[in-house]
Each structure stands twice: as structure tokens, then as C-alpha cells.
PyMOL Python script that loads the backbone (N, CA, C, O; Angstrom):
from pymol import cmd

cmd.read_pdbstr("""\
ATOM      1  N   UNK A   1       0.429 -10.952   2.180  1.00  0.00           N
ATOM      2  CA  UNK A   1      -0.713 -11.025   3.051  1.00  0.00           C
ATOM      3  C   UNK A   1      -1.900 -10.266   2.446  1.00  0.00           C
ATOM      4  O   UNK A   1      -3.034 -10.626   2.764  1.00  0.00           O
ATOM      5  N   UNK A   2      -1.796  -9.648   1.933  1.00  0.00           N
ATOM      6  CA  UNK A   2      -2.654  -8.178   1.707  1.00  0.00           C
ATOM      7  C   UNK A   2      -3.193  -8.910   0.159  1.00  0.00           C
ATOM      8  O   UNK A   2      -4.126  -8.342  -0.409  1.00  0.00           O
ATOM      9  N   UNK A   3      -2.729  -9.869  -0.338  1.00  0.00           N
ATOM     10  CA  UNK A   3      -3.189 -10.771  -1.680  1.00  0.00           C
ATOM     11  C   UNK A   3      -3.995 -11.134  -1.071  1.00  0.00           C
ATOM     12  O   UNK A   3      -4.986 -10.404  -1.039  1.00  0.00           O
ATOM     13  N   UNK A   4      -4.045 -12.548  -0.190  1.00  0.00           N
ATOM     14  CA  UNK A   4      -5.017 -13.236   0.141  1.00  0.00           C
ATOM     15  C   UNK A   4      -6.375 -11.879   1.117  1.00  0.00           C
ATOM     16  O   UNK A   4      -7.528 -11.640   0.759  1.00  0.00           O
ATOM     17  N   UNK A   5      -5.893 -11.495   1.894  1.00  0.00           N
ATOM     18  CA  UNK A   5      -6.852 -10.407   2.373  1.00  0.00           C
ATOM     19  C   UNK A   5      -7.824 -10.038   1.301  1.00  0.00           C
ATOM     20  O   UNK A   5      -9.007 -10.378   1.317  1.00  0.00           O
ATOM     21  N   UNK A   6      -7.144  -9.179   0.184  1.00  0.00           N
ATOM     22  CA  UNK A   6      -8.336  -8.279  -0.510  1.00  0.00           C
ATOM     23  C   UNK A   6      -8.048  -8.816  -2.432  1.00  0.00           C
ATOM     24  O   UNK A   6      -8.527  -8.282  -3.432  1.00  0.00           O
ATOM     25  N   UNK A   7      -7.324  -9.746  -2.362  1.00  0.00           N
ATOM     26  CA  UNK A   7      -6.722 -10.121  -3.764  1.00  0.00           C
ATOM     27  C   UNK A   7      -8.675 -10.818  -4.564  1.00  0.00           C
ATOM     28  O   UNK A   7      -9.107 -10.757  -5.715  1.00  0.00           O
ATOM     29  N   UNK A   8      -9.055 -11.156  -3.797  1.00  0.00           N
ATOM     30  CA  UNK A   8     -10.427 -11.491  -4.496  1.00  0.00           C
ATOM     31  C   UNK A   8      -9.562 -13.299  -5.122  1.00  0.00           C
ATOM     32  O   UNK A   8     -10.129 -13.723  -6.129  1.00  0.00           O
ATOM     33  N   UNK A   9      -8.501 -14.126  -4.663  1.00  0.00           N
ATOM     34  CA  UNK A   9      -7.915 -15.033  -5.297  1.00  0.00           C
ATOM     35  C   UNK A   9      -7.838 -16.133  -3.684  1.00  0.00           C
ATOM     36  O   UNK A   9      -7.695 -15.649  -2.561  1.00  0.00           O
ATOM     37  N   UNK A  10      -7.914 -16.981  -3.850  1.00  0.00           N
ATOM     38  CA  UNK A  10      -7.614 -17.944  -3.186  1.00  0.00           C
ATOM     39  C   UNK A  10      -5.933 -17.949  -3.122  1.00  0.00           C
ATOM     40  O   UNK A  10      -5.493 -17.833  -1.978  1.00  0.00           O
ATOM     41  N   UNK A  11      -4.950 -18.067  -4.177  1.00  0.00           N
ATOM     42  CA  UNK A  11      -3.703 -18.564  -4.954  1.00  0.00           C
ATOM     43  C   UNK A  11      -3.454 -16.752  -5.616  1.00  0.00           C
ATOM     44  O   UNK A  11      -4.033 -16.309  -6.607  1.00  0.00           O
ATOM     45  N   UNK A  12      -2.698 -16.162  -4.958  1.00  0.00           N
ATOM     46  CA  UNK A  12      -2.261 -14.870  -5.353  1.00  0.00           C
ATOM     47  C   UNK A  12      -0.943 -15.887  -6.408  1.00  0.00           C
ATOM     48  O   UNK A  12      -0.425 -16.921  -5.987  1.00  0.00           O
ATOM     49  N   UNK A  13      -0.719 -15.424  -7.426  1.00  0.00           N
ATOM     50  CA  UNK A  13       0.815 -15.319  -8.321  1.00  0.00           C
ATOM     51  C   UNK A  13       1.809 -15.038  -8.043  1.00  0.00           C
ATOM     52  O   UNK A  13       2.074 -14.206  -8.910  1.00  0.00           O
ATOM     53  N   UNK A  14       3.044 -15.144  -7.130  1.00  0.00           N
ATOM     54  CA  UNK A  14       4.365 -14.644  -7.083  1.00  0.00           C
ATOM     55  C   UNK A  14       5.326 -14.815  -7.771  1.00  0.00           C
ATOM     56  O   UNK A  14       5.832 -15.936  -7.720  1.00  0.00           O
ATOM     57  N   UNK A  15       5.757 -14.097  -8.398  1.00  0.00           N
ATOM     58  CA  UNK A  15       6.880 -14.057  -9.105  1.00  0.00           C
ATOM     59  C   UNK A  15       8.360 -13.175  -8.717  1.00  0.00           C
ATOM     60  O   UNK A  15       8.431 -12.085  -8.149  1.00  0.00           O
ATOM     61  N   UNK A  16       9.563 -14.094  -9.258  1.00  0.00           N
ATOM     62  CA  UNK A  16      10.652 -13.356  -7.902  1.00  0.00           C
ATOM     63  C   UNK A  16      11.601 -13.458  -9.423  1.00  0.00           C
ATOM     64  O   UNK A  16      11.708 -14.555  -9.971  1.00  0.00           O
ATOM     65  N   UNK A  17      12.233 -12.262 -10.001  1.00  0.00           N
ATOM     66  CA  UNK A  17      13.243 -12.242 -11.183  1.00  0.00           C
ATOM     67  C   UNK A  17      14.263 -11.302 -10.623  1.00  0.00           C
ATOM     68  O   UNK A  17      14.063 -10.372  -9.841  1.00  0.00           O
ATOM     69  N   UNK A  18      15.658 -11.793 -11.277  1.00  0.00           N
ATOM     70  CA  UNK A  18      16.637 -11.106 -10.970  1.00  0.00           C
ATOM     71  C   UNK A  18      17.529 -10.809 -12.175  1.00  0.00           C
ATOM     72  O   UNK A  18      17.982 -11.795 -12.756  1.00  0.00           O
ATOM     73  N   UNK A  19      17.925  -9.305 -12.749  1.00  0.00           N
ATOM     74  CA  UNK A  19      17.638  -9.410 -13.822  1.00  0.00           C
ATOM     75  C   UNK A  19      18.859  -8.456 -13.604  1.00  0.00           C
ATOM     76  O   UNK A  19      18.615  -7.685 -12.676  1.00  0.00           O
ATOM     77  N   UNK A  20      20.386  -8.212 -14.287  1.00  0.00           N
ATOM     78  CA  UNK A  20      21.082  -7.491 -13.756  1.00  0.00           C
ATOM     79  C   UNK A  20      21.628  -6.633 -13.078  1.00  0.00           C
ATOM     80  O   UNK A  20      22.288  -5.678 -13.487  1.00  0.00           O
ATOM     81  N   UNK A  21      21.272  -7.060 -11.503  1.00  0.00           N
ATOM     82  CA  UNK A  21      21.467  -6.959 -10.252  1.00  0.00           C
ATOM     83  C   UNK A  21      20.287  -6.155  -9.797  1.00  0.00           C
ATOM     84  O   UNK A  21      20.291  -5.366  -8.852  1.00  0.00           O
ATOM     85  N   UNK A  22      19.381  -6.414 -10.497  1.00  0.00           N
ATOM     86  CA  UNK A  22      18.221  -5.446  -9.736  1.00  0.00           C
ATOM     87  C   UNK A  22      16.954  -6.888  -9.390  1.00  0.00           C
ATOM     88  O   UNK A  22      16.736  -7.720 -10.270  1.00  0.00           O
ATOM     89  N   UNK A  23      16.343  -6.947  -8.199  1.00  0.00           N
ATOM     90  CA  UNK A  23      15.188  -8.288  -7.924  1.00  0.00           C
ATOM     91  C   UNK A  23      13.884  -7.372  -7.677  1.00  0.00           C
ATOM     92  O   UNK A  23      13.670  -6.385  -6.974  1.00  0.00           O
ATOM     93  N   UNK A  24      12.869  -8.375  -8.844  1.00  0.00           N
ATOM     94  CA  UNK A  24      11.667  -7.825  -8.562  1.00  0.00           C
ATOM     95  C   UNK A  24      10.728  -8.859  -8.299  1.00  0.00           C
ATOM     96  O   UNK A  24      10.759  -9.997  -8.766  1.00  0.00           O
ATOM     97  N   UNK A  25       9.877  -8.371  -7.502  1.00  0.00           N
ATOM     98  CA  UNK A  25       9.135  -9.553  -7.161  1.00  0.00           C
ATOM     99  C   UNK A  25       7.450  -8.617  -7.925  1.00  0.00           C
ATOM    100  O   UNK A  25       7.124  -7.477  -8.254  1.00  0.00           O
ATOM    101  N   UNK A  26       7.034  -9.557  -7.893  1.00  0.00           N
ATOM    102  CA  UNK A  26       5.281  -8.751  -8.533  1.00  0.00           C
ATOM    103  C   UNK A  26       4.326 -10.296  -8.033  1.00  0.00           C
ATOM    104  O   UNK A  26       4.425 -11.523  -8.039  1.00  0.00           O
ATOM    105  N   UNK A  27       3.411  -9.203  -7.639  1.00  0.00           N
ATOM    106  CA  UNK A  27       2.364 -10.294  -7.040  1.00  0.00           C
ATOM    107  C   UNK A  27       0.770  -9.802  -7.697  1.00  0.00           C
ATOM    108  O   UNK A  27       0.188  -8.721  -7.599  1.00  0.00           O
ATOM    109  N   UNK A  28       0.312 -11.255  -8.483  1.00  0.00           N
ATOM    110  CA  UNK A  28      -0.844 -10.552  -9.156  1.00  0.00           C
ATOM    111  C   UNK A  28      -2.130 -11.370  -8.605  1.00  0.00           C
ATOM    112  O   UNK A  28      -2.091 -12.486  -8.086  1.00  0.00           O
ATOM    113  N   UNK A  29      -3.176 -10.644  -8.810  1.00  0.00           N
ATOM    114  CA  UNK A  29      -4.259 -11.389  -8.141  1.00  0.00           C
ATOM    115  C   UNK A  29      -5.696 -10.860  -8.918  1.00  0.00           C
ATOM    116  O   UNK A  29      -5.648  -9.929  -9.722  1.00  0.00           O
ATOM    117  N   UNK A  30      -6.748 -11.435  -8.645  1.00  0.00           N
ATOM    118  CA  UNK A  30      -7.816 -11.142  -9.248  1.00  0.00           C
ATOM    119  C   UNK A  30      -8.611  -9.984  -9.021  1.00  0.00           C
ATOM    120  O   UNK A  30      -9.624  -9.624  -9.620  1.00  0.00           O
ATOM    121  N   UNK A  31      -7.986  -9.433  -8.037  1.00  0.00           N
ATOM    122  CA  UNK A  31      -9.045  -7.991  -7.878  1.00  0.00           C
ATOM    123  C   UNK A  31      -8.132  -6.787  -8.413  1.00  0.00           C
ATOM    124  O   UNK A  31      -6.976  -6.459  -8.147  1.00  0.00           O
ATOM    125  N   UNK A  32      -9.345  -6.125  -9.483  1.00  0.00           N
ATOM    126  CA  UNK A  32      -9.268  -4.846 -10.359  1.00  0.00           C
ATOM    127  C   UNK A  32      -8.807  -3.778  -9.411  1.00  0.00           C
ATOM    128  O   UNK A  32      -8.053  -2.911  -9.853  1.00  0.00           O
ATOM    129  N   UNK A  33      -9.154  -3.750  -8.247  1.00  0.00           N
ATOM    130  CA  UNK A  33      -8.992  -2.640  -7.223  1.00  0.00           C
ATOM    131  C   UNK A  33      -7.166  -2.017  -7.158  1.00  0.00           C
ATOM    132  O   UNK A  33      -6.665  -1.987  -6.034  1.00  0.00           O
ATOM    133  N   UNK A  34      -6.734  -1.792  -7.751  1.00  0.00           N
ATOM    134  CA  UNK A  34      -5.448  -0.452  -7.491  1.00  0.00           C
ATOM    135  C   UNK A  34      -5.369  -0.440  -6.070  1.00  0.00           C
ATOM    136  O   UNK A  34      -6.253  -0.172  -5.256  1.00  0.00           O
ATOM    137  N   UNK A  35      -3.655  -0.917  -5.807  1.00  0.00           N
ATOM    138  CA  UNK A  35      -3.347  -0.262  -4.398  1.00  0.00           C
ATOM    139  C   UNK A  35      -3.225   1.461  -3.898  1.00  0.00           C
ATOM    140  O   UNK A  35      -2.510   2.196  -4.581  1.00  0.00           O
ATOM    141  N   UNK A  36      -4.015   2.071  -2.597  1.00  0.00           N
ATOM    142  CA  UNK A  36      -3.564   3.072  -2.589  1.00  0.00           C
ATOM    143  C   UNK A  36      -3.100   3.589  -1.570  1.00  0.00           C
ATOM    144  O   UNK A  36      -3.853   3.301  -0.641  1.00  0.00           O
ATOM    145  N   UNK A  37      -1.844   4.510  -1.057  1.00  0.00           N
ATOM    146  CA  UNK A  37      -1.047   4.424  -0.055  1.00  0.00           C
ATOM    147  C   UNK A  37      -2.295   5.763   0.570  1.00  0.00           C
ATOM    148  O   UNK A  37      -2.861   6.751   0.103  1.00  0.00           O
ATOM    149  N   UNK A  38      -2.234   5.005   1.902  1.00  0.00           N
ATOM    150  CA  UNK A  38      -3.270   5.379   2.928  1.00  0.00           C
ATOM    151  C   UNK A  38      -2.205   6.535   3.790  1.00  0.00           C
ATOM    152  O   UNK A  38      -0.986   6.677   3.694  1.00  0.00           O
ATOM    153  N   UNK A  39      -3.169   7.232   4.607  1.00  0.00           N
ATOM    154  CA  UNK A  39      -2.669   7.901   5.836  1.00  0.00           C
ATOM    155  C   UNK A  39      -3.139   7.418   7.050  1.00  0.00           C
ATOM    156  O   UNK A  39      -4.142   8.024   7.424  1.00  0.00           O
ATOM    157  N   UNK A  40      -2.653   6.278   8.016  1.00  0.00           N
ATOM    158  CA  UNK A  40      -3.378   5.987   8.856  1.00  0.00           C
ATOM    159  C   UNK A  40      -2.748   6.777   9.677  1.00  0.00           C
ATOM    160  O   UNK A  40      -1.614   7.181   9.419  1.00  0.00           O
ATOM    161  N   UNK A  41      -3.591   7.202  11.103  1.00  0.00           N
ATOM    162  CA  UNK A  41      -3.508   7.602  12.182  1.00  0.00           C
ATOM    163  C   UNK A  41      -2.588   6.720  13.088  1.00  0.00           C
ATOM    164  O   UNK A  41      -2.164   5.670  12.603  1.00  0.00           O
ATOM    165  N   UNK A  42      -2.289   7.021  14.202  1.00  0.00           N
ATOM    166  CA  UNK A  42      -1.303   6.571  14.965  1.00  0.00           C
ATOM    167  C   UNK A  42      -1.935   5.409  16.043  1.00  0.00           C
ATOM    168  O   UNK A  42      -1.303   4.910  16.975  1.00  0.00           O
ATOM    169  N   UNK A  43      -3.253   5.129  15.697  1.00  0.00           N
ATOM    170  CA  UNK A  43      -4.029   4.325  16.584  1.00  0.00           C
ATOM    171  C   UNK A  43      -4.033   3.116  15.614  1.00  0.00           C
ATOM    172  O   UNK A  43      -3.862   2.031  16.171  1.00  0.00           O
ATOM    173  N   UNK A  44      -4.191   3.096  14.310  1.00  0.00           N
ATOM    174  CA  UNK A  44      -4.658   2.398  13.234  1.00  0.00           C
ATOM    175  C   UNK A  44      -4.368   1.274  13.660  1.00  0.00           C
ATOM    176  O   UNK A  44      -3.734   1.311  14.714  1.00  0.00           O
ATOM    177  N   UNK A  45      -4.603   0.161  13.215  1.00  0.00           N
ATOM    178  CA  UNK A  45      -3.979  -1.435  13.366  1.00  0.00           C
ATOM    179  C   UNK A  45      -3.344  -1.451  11.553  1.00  0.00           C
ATOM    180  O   UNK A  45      -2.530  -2.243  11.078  1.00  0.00           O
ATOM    181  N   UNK A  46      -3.818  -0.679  11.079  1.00  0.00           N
ATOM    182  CA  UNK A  46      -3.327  -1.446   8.827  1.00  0.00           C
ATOM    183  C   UNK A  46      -3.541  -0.502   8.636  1.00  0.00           C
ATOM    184  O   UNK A  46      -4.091   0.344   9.340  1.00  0.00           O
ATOM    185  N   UNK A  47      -3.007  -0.439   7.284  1.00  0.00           N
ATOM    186  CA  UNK A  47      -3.172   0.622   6.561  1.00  0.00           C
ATOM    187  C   UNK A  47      -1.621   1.032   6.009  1.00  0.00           C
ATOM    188  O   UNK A  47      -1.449   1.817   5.076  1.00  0.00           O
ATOM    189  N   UNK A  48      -0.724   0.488   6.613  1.00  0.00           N
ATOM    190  CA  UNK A  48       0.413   1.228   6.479  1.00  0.00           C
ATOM    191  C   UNK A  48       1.536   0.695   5.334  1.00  0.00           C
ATOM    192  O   UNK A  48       2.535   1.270   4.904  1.00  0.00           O
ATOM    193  N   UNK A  49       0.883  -0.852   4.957  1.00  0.00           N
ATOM    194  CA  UNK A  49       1.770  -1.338   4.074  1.00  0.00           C
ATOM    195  C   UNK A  49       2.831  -0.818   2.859  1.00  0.00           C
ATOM    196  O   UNK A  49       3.986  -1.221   2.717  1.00  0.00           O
ATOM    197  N   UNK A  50       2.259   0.004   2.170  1.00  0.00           N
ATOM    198  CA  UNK A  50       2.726   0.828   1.018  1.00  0.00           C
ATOM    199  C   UNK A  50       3.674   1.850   1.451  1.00  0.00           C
ATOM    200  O   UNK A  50       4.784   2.012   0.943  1.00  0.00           O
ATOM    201  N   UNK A  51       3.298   2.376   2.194  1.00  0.00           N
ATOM    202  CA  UNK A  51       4.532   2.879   3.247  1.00  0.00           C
ATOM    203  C   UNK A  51       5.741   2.439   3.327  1.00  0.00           C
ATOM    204  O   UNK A  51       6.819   2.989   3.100  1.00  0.00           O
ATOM    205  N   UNK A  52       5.397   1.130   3.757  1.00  0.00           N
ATOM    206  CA  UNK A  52       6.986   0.212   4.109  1.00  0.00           C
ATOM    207  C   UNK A  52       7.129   0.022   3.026  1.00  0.00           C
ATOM    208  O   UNK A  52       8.250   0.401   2.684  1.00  0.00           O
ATOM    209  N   UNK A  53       6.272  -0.604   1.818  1.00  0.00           N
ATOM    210  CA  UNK A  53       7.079  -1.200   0.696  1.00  0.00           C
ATOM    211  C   UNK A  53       7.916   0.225  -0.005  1.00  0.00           C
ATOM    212  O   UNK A  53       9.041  -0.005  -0.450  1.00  0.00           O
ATOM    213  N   UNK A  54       7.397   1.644  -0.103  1.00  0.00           N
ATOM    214  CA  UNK A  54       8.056   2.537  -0.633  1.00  0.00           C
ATOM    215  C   UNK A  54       8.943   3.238  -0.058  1.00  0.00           C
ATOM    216  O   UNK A  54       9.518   4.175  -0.612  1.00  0.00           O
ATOM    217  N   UNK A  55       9.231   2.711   1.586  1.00  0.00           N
ATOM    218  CA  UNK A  55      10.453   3.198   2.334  1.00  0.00           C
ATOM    219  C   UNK A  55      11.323   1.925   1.661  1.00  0.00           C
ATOM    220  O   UNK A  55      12.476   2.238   1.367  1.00  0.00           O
ATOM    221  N   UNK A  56      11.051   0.935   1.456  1.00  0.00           N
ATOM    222  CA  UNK A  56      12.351   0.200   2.043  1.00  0.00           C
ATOM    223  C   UNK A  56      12.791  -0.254   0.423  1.00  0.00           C
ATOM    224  O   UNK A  56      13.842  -0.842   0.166  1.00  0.00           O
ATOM    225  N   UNK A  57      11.519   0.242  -0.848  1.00  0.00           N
ATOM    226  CA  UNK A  57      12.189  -0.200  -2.345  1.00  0.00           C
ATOM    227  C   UNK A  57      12.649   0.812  -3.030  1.00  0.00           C
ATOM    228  O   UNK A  57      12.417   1.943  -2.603  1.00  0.00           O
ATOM    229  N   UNK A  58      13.200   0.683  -3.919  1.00  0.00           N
ATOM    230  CA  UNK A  58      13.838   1.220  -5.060  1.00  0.00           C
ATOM    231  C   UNK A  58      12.388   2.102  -5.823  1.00  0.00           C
ATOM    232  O   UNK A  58      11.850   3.197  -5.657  1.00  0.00           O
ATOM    233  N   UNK A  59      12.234   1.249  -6.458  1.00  0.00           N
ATOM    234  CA  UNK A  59      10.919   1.421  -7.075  1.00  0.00           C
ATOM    235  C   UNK A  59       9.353   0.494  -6.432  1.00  0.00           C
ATOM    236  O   UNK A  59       9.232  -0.118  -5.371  1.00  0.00           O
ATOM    237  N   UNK A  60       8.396   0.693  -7.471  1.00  0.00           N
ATOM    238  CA  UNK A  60       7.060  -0.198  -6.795  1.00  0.00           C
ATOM    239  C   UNK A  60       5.776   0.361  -7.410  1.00  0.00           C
ATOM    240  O   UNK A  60       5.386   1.489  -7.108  1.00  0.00           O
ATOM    241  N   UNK A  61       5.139  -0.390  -8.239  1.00  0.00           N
ATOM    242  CA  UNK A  61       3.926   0.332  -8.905  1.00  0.00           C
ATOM    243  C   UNK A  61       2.909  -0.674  -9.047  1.00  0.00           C
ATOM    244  O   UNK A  61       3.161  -1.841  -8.745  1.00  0.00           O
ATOM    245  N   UNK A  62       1.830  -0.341  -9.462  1.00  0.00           N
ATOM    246  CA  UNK A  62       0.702  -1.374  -9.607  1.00  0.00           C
ATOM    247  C   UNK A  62       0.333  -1.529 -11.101  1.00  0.00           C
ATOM    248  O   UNK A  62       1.189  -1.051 -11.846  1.00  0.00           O
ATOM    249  N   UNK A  63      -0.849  -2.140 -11.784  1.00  0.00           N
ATOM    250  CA  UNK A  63      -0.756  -2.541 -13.182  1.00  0.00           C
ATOM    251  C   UNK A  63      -1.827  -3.261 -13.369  1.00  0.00           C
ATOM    252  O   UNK A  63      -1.900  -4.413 -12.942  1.00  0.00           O
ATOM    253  N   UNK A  64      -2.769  -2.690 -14.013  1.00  0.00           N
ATOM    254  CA  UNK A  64      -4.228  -3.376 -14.343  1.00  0.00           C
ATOM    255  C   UNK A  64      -3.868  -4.764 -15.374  1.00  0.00           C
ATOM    256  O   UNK A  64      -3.142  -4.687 -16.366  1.00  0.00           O
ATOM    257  N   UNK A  65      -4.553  -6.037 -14.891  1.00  0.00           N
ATOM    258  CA  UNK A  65      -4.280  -7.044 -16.357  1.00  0.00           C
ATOM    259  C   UNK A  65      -5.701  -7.187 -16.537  1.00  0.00           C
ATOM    260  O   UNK A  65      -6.462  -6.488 -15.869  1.00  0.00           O
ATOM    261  N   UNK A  66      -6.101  -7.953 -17.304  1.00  0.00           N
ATOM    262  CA  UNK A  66      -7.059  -8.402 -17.936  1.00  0.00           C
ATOM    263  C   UNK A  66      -7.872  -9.071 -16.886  1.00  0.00           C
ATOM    264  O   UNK A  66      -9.091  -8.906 -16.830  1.00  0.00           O
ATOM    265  N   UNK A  67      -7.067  -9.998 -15.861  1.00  0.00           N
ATOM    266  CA  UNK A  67      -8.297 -10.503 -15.092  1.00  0.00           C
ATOM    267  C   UNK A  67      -7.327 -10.448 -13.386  1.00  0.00           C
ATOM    268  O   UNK A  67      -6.466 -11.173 -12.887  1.00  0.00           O
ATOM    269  N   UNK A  68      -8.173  -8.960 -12.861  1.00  0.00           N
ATOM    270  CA  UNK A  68      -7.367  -8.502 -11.667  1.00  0.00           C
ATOM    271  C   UNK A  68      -6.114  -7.290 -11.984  1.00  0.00           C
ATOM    272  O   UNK A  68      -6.282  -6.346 -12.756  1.00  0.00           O
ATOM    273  N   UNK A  69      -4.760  -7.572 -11.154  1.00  0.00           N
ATOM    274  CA  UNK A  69      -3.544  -6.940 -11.637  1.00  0.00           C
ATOM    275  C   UNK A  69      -2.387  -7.416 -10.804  1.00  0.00           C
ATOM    276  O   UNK A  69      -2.325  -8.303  -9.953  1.00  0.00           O
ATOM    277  N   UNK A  70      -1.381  -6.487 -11.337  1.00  0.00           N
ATOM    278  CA  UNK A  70      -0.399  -7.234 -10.650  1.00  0.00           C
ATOM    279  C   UNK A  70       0.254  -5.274  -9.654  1.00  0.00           C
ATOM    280  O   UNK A  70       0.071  -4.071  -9.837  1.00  0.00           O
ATOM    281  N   UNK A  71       1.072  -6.250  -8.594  1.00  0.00           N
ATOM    282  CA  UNK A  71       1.894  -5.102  -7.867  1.00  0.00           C
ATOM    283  C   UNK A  71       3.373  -5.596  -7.677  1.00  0.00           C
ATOM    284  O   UNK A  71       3.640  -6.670  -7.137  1.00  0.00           O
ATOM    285  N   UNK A  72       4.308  -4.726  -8.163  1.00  0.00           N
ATOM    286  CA  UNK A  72       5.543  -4.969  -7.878  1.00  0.00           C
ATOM    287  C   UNK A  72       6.087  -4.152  -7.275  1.00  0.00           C
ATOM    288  O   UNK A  72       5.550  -3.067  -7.053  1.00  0.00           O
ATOM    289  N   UNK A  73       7.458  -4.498  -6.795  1.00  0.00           N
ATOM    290  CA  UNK A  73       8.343  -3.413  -6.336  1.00  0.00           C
ATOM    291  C   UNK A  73       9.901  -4.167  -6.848  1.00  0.00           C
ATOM    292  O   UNK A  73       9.919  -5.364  -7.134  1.00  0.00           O
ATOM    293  N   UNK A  74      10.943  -3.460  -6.906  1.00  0.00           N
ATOM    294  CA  UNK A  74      12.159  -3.578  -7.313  1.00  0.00           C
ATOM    295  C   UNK A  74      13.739  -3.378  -6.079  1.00  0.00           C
ATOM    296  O   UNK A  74      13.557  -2.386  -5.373  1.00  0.00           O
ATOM    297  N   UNK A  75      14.240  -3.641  -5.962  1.00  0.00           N
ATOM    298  CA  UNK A  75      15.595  -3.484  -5.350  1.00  0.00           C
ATOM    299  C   UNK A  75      16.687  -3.048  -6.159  1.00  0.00           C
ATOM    300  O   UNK A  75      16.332  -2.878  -7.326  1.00  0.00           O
ATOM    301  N   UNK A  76      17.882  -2.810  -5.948  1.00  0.00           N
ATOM    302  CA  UNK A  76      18.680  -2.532  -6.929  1.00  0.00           C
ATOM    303  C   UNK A  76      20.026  -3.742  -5.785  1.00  0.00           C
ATOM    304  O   UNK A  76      20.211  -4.159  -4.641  1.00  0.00           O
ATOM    305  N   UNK A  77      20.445  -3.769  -6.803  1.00  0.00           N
ATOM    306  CA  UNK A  77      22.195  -4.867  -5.820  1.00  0.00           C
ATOM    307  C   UNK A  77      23.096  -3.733  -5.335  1.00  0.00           C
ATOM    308  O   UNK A  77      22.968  -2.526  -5.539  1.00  0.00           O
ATOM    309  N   UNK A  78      23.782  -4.210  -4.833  1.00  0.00           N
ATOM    310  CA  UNK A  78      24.849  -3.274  -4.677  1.00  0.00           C
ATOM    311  C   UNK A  78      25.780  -2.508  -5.959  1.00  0.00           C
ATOM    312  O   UNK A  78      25.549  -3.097  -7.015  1.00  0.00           O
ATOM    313  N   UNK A  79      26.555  -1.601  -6.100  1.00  0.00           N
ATOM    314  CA  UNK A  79      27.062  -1.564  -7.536  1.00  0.00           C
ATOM    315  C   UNK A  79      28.622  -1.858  -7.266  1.00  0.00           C
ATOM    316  O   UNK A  79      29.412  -1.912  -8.208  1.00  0.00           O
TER     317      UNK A  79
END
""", "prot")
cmd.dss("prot")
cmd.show_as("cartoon", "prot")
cmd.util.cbc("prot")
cmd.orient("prot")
């Protein structure tokens, strides 16, 4: 959601790999802008996304490309 919102892209990139037992998904889009995990207040309506993605992943980082960037996060499988 947060692609099309502020991605500056019509068509955000998803990509979904699973790569010995760990799944990453990375979503890249045209805006240079770096995600950054906010403090919203308890009234807020947004703000809180990064939050959830870094409660509920393994890992999760962002990544300047050449035109925009990309954001992923990772899972691990069970072992």
C-alpha cells in the first residue's frame, strides 16, 4: 500500500524469493525517499507500518537503486 501511496510509481515491483528456507519479498519503486520508522501517537490514523513489518520479520532494510529503491524484509522457515 505504502508503494502506491508515496512510491512516486504507478506499478511498484514485487518480488517474492525463497531461498533456503528463508522468503523475502522486496518491493521497489521510484521514490529516492528512505523508509523511516515513525513514533506515532495513540490518536494517529498511519504511521505505524515499519513497526509491524519489524515486529512480525526476521530481518527488513531499505536500499537506494539508481532510479528510486527497493524495501525488503525476510522470514526465516521453521528449522
Amino acid at each position: 500500500m505504502n508503494a502506491w501511496r508515496h512510491g512516486l510509481t504507478a506499478s511498484p515491483v514485487v518480488l517474492v524469493v525463497i531461498t533456503g528456507g528463508t522468503l523475502r519479498v522486496t518491493v521497489a519503486d521510484r521514490s529516492p525517499s528512505l523508509p523511516e520508522q515513525r513514533k506515532p501517537n495513540s490518536l494517529s490514523e498511519s504511521g505505524r507500518g515499519l513497526q509491524l513489518v519489524a515486529g512480525l520479520t526476521h530481518r527488513w532494510g531499505a536500499e537506494p537503486q539508481k532510479l528510486g529503491k527497493r524495501v525488503w524484509f525476510e522470514l526465516d522457515g521453521a528449522a
